[in-house]
N, C-alpha and C positions, 0 to 999 in steps of 0.2 A: 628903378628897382635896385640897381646896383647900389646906388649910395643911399640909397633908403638903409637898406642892408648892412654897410659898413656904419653907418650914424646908429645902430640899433645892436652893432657888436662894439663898438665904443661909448656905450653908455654904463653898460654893468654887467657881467658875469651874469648876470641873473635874470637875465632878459630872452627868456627862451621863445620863439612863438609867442605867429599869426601868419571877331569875324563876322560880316554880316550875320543876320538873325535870322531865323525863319519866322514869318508873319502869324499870329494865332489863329486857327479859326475859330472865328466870331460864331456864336449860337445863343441869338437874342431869345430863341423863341424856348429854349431850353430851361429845362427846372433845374440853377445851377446851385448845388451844394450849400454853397455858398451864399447868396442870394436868399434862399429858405432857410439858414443859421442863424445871420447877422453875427455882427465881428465879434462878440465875448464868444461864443458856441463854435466859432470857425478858429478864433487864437485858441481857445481850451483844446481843441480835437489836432490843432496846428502842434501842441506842446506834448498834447499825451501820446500821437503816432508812434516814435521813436521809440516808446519804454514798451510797444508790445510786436516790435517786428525783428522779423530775422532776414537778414538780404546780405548779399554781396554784391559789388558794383568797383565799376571805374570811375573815378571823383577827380575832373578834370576845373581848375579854378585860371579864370586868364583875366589878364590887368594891363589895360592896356598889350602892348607886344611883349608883355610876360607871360609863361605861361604855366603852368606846376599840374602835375598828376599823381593820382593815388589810388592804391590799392585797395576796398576798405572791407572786412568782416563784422557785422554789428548783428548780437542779440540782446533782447530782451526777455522779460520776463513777468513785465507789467511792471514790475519796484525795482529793479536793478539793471541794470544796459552795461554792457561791455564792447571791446572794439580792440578789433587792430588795423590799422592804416600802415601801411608799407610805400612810400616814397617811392615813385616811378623817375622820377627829374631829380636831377641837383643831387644833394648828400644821401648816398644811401644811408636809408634809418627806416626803421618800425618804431612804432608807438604804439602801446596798448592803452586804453582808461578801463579803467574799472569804477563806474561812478565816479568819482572826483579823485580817483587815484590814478595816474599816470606814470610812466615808465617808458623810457626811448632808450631803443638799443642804436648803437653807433657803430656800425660794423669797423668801419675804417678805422677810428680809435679804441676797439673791442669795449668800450664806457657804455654802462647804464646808466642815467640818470634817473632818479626815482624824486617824483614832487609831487603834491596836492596841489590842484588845478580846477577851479570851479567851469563847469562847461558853459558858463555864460558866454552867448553871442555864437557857438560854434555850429557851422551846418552841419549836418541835415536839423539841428538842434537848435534853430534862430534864436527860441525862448528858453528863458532858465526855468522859467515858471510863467504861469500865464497871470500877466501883468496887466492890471484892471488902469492902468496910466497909460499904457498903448492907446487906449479909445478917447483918451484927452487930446494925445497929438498927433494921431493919425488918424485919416479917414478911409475906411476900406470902398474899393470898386472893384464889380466885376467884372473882367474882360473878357473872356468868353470859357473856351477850351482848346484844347492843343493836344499835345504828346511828345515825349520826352523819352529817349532810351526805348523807342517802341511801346510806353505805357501810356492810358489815355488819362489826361491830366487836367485839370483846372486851372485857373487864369486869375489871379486877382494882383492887385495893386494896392499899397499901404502909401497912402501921401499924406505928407506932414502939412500942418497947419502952419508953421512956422520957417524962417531960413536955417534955423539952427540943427536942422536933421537931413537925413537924404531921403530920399521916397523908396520904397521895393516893389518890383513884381515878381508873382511870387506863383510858382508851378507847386501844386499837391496832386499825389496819386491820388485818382479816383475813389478805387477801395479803401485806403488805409488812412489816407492823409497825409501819407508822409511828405515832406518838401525833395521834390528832387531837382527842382532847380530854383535857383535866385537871380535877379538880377537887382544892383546897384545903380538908384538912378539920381542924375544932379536935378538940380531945379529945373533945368530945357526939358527933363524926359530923357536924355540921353547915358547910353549903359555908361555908367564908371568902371564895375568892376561884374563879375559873370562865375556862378559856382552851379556845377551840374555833373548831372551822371552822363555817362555817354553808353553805358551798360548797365544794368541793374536787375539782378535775378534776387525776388520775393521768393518769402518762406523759405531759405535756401538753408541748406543741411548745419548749421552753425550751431554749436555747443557751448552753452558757459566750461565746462568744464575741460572743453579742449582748449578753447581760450585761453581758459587760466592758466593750464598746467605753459604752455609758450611763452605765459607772461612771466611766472613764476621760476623761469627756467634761466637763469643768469649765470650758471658755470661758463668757466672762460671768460668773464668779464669784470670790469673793476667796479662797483657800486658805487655813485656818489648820491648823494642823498640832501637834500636842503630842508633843512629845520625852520617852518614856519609858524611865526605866532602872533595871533588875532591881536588885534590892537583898534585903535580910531584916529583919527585926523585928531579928534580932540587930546586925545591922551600923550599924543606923537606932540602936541602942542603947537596944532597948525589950523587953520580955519579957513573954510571956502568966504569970504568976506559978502560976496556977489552972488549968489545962486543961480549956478542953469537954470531956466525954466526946465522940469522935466526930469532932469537927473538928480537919481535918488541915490546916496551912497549904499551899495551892495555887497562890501567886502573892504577889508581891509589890512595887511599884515607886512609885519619884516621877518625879513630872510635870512638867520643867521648861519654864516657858513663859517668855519677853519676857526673857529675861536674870535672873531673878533668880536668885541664888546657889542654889546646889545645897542648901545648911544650912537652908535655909528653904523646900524646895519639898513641898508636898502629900505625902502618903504613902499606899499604898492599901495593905490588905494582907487577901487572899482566905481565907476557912478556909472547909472543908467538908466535910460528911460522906458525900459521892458524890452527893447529891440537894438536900437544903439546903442554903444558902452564906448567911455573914456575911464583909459588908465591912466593914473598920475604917480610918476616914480620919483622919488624923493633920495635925494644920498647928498653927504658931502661934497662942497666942490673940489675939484683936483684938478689944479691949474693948469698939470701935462695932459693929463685926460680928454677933457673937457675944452682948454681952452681951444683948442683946434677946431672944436665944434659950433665957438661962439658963433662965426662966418655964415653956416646955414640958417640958425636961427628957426626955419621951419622947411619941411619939405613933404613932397605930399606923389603918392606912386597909386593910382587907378584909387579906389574907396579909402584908402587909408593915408591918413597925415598924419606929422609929427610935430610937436612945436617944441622948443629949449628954451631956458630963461636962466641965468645965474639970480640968486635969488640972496644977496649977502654970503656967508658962509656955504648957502646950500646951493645944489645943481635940482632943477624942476622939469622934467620931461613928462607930457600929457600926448597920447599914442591914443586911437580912435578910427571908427570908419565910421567920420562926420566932418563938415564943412570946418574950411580952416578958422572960419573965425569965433567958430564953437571952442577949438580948444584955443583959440587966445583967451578966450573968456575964461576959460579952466584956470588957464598961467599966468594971465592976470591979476585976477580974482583970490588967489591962494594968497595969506597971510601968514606970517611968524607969529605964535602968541605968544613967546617966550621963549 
């Protein structure tokens, strides 16, 4: 984690974010949710949970012998979903989203940062949208029922067709649907990485409008702000040569900060296959930067890997929670067209 960590404050400014088990019980003989939806009707009900619940909980994520906890307030309203997540480990910080707007306060540097952040890939939120490509490469099974956080929960498993994705098992509240736990699995079966509640109180007293006014409330702090704008691999004058099977480009922009020219500003660019996502970040090379970095080359901490490439003039970093040779193929695969 550590040096995952430092490779990931060494690449850009603009790079902000990402125990034994208890056994399920099995209930073959049960009419599971699941089971009587089939997987479009189970990913659509997986997608829409979140934009009609109000809860608070403890959101505990471990990676390997890492481990991160969080605070989290989340309402909806059926079209709109808000949140604040409050860091319990490492850096105190709050985040607020408001749909795709974002805001972390940093106590210890009194800084807000304020950015547009599409919620792809973030739990309780797996789906950005319920992606009719999921059922191309993955296959859903039921494993039975359990309980989570004292809630009684459902059981299923997403296994890819392919080596180039990971597999999930994947806990939903009974009533709601919501996902309250995930696990990250390799091709053995075995958990890579582990995100769950360890408390979660439904329909819990949460207001957008209290929400807001906390989000909105930045006295005493310095605002920075990053100016984002849409663009394509094509227009950027880059090209995936090679195509993932699977991965669909889903975003794409640069980050202009402090004046610097637009020709030179950071590049992110989103692909995914409705459940895994690889980001590919594009910038100038910088020899003091960068070249310290060449020596990793790739590094990889519980679900999530990293791979680098000096790319001519440019630096190419593809970020992901998917098998490493997935994002070779990413870093690879990527072209100068000009």
């Amino acid at each position: 984690m550590r040096v995952l960590g430092c490779l990931l404050l060494c690449l850009s400014g603009w790079l902000v974010q990402a125990s034994a088990l208890a056994q399920p019980v099995l209930a073959p003989a049960a009419a599971s949710a699941v089971a009587a939806t089939g997987i479009e009707r189970w990913l659509m009900r997986l997608h829409e949970a979140p934009r009609a619940c109000a809860y608070i909980g403890t959101f505990v994520v471990t990676a390997g012998s890492d481990m991160s906890t969080s605070r989290i307030w989340h309402v909806g309203d059926g079209q709109r979903q808000m949140a604040r997540v409050e860091s319990l480990t490492g850096v105190l910080r709050t985040t607020f989203r408001r749909n795709d707007e974002v805001i972390t306060f940093l106590a210890g540097s009194r800084t807000v940062i304020h950015e547009t952040r599409e919620a792809l890939g973030l739990f309780p939120n797996l789906l950005n949208r319920a992606d009719a490509s999921v059922t191309r490469f993955y296959r859903l099974r039921s494993v039975g029922q359990g309980r989570v956080a004292g809630l009684a929960a459902d059981i299923v498993q997403l296994m890819p067709i392919d080596p180039l994705r990971f597999g999930y098992q994947i806990w939903t509240e009974q009533k709601t649907g919501l996902m309250i736990k995930l696990q990250t699995l390799d091709p053995a079966g075995n958990v890579l990485e582990q995100a769950a509640f360890s408390d979660l109180q439904l329909d819990a007293p949460v207001t957008m409008a209290k929400l807001k006014a906390m989000m909105d409330n930045t006295q005493g702090y310095q605002v920075i702000s990053s100016t984002l704008v849409k663009t394509t691999t094509d227009e950027e004058g880059w090209v995936l040569g090679t195509p993932v099977p699977g991965f669909a480009p889903v975003r794409c922009y640069k980050r202009l900060e402090g004046g610097a020219p637009a020709g030179n500003a950071p590049l992110q660019c989103v692909f995914s296959d409705g459940l895994a996502s690889v980001s590919l970040f594009i910038e100038p090379f910088d020899a003091q930067r960068h070249g310290r970095l060449l020596v990793y080359n790739q590094v990889s901490m519980g679900a999530t890997s990293l791979r680098m490439r000096q790319l001519g003039l440019w630096w190419v970093t593809a970020v992901g929670e998917v098998p490493a040779p997935t994002l070779a193929a990413f870093v690879q695969g990527l072209e100068r067209k000009r």
